[in-house]
C-alpha positions as CSV (number, residue, x, y, z in Angstrom):
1,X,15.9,-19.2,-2.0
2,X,16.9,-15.6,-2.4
3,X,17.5,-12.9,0.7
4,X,17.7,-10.5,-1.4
5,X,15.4,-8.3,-3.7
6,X,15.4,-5.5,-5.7
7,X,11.9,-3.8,-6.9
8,X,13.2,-2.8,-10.2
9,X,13.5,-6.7,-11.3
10,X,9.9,-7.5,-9.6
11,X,6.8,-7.3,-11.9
12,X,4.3,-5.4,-11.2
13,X,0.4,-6.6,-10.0
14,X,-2.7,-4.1,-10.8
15,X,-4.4,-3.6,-7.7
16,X,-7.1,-0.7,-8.5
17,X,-7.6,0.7,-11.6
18,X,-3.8,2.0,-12.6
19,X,-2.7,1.4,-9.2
20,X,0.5,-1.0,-9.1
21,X,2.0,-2.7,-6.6
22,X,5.5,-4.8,-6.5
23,X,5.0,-7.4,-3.2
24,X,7.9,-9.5,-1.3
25,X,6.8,-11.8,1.2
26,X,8.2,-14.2,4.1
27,X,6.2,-16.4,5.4
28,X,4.4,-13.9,8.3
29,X,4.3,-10.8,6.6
30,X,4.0,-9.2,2.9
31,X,5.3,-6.3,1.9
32,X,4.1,-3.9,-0.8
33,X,5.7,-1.0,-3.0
34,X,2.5,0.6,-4.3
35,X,3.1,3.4,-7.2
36,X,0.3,5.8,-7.2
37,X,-0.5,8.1,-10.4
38,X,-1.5,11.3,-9.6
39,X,-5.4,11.4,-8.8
40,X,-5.6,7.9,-8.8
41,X,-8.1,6.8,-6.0
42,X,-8.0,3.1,-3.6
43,X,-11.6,2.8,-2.7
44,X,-13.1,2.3,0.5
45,X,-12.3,-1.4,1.5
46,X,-11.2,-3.6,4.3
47,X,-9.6,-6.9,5.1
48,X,-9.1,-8.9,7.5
49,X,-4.7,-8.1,7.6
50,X,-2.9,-5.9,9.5
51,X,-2.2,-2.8,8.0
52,X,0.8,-0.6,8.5
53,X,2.7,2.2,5.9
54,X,5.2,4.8,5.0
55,X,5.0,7.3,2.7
56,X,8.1,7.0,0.9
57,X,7.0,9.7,-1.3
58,X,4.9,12.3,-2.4
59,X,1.6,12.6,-0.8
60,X,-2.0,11.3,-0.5
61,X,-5.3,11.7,1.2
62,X,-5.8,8.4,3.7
63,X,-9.3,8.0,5.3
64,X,-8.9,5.3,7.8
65,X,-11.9,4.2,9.7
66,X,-13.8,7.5,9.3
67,X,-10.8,9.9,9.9
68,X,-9.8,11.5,6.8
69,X,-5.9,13.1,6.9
70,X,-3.3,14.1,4.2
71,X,-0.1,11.8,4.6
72,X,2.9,13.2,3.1
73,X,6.6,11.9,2.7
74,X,7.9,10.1,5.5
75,X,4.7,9.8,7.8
76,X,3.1,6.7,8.8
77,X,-0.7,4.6,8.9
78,X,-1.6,1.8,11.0
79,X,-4.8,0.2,9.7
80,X,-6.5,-2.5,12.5
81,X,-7.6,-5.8,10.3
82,X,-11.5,-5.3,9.7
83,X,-11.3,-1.2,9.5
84,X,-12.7,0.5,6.2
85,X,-10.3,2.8,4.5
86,X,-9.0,4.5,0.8
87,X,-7.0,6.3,-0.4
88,X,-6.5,9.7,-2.6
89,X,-3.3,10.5,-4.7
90,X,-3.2,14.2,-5.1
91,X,-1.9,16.0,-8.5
92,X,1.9,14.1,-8.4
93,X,2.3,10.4,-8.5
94,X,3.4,8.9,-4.7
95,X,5.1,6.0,-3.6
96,X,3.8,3.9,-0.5
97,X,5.2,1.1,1.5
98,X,3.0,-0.9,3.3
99,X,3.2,-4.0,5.4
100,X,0.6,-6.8,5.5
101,X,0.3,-9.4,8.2
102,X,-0.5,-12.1,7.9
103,X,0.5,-12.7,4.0
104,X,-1.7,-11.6,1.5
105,X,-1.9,-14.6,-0.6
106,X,-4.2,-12.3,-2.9
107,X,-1.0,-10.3,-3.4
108,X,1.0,-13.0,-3.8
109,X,2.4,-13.3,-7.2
């Protein structure tokens, strides 16, 4: 077993269209480096996980349970299991962090 990871030797999973993510995972919570093209679009969805992110950078449009705002480098989302939300990548790529629990096993990989 390995403490350590670096996202540069992960492989990539597709999760919407061109929309990657690179996923670590314990045992109680996932986490997921997702690389967002410019314009690239997460549509409206929900699950039942926990939800919680960083912009680590660039920016993108988040609509979380009806409230629509722009996010940009550095801020923060906290998505309750169960509540519908997307996502909009303006005209640069961005780079997302998010936080699932409990584990993904979808995302798993």
């Amino acid at each position: 077993m390995s403490y350590f990871y670096s996202p540069d030797e992960r492989a990539s999973k597709t999760l919407f269209g061109d929309i990657t993510a690179r996923t670590f995972w314990g045992e109680k919570m996932l986490m997921s480096l997702v690389d967002l093209p410019a314009n690239s679009v997460v549509p409206l969805h929900s699950h039942p996980h926990e939800q919680v992110g960083l912009m680590v950078k660039g920016e993108a449009t988040f609509t979380i349970g009806g409230e629509k705002r722009l996010v940009k480098t550095g801020e923060m989302w906290v998505i309750p299991g169960g509540v519908e939300h997307m996502v909009e990548a303006g005209d640069q790529p961005a780079l997302a962090l998010d936080v699932f629990s409990p584990v993904r096993e979808d995302y798993q990989y």
